[in-house]
C-alpha positions as CSV (number, residue, x, y, z in Angstrom):
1,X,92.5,124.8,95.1
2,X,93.2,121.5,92.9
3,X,96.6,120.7,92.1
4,X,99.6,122.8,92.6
5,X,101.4,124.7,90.0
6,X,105.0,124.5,89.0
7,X,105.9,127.6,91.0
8,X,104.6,125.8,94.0
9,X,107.0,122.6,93.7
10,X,109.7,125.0,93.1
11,X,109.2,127.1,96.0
12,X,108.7,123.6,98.2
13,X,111.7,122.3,96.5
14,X,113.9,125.6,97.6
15,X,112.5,124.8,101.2
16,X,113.4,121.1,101.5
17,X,116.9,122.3,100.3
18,X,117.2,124.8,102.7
19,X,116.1,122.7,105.4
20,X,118.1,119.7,104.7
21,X,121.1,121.3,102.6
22,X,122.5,120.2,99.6
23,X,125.0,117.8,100.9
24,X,122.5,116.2,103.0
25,X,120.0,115.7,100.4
26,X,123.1,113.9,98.4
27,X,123.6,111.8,101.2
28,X,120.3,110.5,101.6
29,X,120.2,109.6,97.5
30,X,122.9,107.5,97.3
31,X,121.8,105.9,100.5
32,X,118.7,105.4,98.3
33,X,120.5,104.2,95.8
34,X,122.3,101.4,97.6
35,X,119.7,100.3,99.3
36,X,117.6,99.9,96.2
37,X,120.5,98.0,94.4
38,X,120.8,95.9,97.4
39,X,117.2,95.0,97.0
40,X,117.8,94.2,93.3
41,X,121.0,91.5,94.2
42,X,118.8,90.1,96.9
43,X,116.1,89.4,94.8
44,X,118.4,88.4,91.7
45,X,120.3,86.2,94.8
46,X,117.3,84.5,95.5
47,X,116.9,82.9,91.9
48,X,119.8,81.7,91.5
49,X,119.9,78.8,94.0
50,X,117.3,76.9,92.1
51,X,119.1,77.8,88.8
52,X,122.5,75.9,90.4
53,X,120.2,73.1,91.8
54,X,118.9,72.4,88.7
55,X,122.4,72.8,87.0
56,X,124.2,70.1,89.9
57,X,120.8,67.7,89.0
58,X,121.8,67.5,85.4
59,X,125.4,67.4,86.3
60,X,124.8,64.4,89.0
61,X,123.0,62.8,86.2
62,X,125.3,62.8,84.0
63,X,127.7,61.2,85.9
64,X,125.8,58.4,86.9
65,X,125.0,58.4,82.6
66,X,129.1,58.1,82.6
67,X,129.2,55.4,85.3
68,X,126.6,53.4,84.0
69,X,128.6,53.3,80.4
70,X,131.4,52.5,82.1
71,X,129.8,49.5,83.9
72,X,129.1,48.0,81.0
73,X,132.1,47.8,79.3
């Protein structure tokens, strides 16, 4: 009574689709899908606001780099 055989997943798998139906069973992988690439941007989306703080840092001092040479001319 260990683990089950290939036949059994087969014959589960020919239930589920029976139960559910093929178009259904689509249905619910791409909403699957999209939610896991959504998951993907949000956490790629939450790096990137320190990456463009750090980029406006160096810009802001590198303006005042600029305004300093300028000063002293």
């Amino acid at each position: 009574m260990g683990s089950m055989s290939w036949i059994h997943w087969v014959v589960v798998l020919l239930i589920v689709v029976l139960v559910f139906g093929t178009k259904r069973l689509g249905n619910i992988g791409k909403d699957v899908g999209e939610a896991v690439k959504g998951f993907k941007k949000g956490m790629a989306d939450e790096d990137k606001p320190e990456q463009l703080n750090d980029q406006s840092r160096n810009s802001d001092s590198n303006a005042s780099t600029r305004n300093d040479e300028r000063s002293q001319r």
